[in-house]
Structure formats: C-alpha cells, structure tokens
DSSP file (Angstrom, degrees, kcal/mol; ACC not computed):
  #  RESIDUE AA STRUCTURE BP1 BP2  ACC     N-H-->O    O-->H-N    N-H-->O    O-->H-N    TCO  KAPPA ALPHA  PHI   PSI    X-CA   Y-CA   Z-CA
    1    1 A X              0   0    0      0, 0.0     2,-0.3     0, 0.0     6,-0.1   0.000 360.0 360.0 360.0 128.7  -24.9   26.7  -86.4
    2    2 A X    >   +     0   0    0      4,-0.1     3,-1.1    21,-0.0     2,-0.6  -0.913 360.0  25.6-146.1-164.7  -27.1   24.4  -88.6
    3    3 A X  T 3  S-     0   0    0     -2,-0.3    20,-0.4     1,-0.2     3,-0.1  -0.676 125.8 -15.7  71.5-128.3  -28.3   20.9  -89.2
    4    4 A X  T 3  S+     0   0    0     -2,-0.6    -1,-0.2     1,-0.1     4,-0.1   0.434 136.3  60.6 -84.6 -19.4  -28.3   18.7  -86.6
    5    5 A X  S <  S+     0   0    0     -3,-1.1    -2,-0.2     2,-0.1    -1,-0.1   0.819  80.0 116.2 -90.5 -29.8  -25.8   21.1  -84.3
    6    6 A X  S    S-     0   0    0     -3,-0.1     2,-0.1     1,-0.1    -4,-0.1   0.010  82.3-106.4 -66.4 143.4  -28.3   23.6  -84.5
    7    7 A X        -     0   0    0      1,-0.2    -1,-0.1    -6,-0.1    14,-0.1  -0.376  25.3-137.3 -56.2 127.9  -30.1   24.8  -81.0
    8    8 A X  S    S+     0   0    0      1,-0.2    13,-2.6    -2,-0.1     2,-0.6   0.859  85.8  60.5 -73.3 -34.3  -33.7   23.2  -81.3
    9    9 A X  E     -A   20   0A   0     11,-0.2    -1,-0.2    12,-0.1    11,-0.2  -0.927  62.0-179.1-119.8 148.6  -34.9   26.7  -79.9
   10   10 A X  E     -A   19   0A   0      9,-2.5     9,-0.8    -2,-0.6     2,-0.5  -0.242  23.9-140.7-102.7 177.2  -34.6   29.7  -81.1
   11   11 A X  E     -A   18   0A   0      7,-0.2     7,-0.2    -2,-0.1     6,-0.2  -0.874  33.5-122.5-128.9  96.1  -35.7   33.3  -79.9
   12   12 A X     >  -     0   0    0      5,-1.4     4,-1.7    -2,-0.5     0, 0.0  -0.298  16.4-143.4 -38.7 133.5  -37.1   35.7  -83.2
   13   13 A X  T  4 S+     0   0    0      2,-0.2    -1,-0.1     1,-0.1     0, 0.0   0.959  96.2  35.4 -58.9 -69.6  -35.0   38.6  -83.1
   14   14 A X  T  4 S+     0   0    0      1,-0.2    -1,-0.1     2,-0.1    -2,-0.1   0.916 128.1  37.6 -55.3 -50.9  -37.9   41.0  -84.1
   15   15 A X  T  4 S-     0   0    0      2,-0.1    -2,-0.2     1,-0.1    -1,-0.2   0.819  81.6-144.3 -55.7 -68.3  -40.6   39.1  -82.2
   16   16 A X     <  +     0   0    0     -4,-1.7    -2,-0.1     1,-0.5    -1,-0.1  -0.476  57.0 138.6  79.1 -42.7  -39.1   37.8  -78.8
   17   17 A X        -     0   0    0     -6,-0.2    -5,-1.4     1,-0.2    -1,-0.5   0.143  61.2-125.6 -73.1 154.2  -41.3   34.9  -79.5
   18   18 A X  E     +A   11   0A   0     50,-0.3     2,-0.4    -7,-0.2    -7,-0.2  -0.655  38.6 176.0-101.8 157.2  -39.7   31.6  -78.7
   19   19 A X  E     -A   10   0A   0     -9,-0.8    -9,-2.5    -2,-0.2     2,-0.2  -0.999  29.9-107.9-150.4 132.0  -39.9   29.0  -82.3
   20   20 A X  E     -A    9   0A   0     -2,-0.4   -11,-0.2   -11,-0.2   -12,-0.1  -0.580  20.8-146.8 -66.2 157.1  -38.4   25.5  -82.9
   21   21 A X        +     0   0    0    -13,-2.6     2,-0.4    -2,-0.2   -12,-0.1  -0.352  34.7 150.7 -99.3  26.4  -36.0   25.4  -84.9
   22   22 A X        -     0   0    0    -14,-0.1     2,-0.6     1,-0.1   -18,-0.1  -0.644  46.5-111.1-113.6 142.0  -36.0   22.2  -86.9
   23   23 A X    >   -     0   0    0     -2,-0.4     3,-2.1   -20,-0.4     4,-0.2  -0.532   9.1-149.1 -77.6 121.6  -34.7   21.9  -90.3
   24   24 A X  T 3> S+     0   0    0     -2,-0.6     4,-0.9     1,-0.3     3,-0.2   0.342  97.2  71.6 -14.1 -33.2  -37.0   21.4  -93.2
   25   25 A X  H 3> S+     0   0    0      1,-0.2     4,-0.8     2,-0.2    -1,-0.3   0.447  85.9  61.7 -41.6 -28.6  -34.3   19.6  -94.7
   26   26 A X  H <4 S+     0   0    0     -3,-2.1     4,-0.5     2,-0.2    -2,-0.2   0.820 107.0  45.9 -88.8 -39.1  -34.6   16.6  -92.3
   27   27 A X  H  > S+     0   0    0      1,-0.2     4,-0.9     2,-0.2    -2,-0.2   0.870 116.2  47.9 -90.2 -31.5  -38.2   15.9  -93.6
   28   28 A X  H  X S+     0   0    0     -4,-0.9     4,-1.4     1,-0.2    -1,-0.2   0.744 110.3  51.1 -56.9 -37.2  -36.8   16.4  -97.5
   29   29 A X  H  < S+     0   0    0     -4,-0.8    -1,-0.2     2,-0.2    -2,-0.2   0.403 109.0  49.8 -96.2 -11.7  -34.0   14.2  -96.8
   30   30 A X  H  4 S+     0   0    0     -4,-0.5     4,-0.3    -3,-0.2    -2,-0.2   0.574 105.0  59.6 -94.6 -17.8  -36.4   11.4  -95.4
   31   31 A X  H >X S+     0   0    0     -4,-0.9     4,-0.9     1,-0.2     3,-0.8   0.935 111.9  39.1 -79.8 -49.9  -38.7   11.8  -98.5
   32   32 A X  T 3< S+     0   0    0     -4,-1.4    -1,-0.2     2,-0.2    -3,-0.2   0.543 113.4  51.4 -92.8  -6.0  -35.7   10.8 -100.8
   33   33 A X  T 3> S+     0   0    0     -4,-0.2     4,-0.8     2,-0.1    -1,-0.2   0.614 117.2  45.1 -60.7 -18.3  -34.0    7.9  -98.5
   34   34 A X  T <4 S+     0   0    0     -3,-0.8    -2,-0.2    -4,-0.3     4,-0.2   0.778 116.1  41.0-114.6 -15.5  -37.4    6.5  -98.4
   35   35 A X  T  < S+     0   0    0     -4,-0.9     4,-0.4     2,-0.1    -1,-0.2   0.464 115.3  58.0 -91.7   6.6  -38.0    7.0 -102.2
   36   36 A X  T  4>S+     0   0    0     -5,-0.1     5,-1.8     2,-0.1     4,-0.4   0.723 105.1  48.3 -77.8 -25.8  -34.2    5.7 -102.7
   37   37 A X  T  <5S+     0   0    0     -4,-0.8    -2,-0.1     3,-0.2    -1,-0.1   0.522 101.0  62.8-116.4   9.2  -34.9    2.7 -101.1
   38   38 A X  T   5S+     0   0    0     -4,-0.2    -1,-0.2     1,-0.1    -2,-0.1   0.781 105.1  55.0 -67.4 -47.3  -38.3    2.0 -103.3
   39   39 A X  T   5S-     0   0    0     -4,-0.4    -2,-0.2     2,-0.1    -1,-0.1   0.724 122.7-120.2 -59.0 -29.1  -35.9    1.9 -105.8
   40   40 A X  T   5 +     0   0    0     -4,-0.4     2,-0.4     1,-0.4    -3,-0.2   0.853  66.0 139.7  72.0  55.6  -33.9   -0.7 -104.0
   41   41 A X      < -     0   0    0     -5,-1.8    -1,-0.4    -8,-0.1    -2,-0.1  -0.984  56.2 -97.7-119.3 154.2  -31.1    1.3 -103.7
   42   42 A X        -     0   0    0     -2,-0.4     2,-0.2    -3,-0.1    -3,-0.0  -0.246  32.7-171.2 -63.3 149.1  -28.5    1.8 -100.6
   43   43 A X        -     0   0    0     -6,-0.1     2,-0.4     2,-0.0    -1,-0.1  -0.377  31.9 -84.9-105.6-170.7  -29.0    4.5  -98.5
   44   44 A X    >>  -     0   0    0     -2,-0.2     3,-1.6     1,-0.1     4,-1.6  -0.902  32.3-113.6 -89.9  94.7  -26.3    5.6  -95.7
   45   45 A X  H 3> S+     0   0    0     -2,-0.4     4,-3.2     1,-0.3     5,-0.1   0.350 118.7  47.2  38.6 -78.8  -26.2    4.3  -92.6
   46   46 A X  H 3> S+     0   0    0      1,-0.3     4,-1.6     2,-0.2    -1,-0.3   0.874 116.4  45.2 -47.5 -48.5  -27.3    7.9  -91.0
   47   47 A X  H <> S+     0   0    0     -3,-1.6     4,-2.2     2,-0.2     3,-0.3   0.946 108.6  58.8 -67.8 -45.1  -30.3    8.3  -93.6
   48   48 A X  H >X S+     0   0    0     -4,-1.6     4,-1.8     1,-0.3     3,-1.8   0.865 113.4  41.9 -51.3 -63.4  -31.2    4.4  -92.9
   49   49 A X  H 3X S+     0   0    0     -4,-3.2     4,-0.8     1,-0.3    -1,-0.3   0.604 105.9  58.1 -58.4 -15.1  -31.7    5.5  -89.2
   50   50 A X  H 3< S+     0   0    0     -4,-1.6    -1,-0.3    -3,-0.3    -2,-0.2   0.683 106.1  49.5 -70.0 -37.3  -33.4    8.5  -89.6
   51   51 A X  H << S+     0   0    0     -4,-2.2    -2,-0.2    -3,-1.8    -1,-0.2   0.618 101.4  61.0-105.3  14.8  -35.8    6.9  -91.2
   52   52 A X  H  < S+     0   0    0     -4,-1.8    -2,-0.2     2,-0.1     3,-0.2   0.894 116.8  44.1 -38.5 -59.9  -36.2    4.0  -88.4
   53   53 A X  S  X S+     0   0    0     -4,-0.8     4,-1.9     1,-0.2     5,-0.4   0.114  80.3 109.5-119.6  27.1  -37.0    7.0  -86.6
   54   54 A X  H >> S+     0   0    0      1,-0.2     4,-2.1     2,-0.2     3,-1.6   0.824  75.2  50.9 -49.9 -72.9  -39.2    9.0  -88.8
   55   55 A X  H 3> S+     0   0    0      1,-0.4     4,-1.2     2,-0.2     5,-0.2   0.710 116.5  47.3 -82.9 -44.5  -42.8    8.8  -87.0
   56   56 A X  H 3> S+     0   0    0      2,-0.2     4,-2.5     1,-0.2    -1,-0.4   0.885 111.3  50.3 -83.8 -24.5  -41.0   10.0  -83.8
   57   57 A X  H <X S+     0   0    0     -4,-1.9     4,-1.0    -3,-1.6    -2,-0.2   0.975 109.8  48.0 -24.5 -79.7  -39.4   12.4  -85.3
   58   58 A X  H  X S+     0   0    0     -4,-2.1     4,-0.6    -5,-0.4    -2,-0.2   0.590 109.0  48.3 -71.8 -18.0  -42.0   13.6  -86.7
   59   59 A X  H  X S+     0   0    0     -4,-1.2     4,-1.8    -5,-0.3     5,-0.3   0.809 109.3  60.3 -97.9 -30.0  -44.5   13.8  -83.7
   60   60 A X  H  < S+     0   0    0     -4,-2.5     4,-0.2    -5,-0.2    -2,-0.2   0.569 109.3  42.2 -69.0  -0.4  -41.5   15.5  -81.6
   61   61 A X  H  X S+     0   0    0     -4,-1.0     4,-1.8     2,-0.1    -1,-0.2   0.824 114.3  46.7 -82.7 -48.9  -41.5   18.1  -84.0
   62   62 A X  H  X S+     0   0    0     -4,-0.6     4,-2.0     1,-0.2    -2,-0.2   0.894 117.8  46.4 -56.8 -70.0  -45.3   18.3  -84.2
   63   63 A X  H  X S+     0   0    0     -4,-1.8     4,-2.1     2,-0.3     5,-0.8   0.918 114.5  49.4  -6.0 -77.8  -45.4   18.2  -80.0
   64   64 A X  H  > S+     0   0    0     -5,-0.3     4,-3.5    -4,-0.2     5,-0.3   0.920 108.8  48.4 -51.2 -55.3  -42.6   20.8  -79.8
   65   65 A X  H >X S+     0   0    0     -4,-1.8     4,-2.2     2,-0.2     3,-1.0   0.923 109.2  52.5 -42.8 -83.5  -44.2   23.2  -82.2
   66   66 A X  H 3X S+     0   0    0     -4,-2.0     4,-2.0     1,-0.3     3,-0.3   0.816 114.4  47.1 -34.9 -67.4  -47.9   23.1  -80.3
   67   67 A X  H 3X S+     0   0    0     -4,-2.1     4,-1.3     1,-0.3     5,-0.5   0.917 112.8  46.2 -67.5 -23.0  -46.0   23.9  -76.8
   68   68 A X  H <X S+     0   0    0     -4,-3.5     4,-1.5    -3,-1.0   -50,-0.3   0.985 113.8  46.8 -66.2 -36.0  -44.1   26.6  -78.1
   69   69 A X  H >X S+     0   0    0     -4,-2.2     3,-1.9    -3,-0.3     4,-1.1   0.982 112.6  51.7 -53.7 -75.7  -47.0   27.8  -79.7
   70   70 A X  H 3X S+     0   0    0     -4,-2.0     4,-0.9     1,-0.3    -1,-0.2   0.372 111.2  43.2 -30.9 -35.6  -48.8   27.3  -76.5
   71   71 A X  H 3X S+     0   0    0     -4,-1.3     4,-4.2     2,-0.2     5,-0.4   0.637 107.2  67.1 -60.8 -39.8  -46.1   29.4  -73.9
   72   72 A X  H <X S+     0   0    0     -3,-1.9     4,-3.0    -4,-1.5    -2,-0.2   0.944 108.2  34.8 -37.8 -50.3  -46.0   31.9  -76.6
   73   73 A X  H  X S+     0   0    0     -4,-1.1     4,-3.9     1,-0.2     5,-0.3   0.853 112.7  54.5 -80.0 -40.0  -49.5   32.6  -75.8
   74   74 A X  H  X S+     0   0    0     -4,-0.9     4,-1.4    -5,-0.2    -1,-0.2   0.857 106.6  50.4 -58.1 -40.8  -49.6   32.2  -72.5
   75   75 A X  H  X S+     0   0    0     -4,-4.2     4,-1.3     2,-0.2    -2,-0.2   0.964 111.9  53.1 -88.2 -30.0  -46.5   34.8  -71.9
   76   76 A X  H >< S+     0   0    0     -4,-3.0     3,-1.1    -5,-0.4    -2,-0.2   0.998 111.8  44.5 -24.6 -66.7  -48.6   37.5  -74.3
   77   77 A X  H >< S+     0   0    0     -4,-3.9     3,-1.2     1,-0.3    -1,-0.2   0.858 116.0  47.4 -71.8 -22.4  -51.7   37.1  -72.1
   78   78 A X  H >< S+     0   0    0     -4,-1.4     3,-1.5    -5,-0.3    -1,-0.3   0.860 105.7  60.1 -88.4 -28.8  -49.6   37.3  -69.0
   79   79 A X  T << S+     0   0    0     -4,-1.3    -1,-0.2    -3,-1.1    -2,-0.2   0.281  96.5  54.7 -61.9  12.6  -47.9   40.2  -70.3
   80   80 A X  T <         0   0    0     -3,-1.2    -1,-0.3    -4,-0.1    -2,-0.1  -0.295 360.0 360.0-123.1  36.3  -51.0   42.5  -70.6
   81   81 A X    <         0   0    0     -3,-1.5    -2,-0.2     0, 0.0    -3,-0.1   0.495 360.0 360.0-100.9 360.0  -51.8   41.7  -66.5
C-alpha cells in the first residue's frame, strides 16, 4: 500500500520498533501547490485542501512521531525489567 491508503504505522521488520509512516511526498506536494499558486496558477481541488490543512497536518505528524518515539522507549526500558 502507499500514499494516502497506506497504514499510518508501521512495525520495522529488523527493529520491532513501531514508526509512522507518513509519506514525504505529502510535504513535497504541498511545497509545489503552494509555490503553484504564487504563480497564480490552478491547483486541484485535493492539492487546494491539503494545503487548507497544512499546519495540522503538519503538527499531527510532528505529535505522532514524538509518541512513537516516546512508547518506543518506554517498551526498551520495560523490556530490560
């Protein structure tokens, strides 16, 4: 699966460790709607809303990442009791 279908977390194969998943592509693809529309040119519909919803976007990635990080650590240190 990818894009947008894709599971928001994943599990590293090698690792265990649990990781978001969000594609790098969504933050590339909001940097060029948002220098398309500097231009005054149309975007798409999908792109227009995505960046409506940039700033949440972009802290619910930021958010996800920290607590993943954060359980990560927490099931290491609980796995050496």
């Amino acid at each position: 699966m990818s894009g947008l279908n894709a599971s928001l977390l994943v599990r590293d194969p090698k690792s265990k460790r649990l990781r978001v998943n969000y594609d790098p592509r969504i933050r590339e693809m909001l940097h060029e709607a948002e220098q398309l529309m500097k231009l005054n040119l149309q975007i798409g519909s999908l792109a227009l809303n995505l960046c409506m919803d940039e700033d949440r976007l972009k802290t619910t990635n930021d958010k996800s990442v920290y607590h993943v990080h954060a359980f990560n650590n927490v099931k290491h240190r609980i796995s050496f009791l």
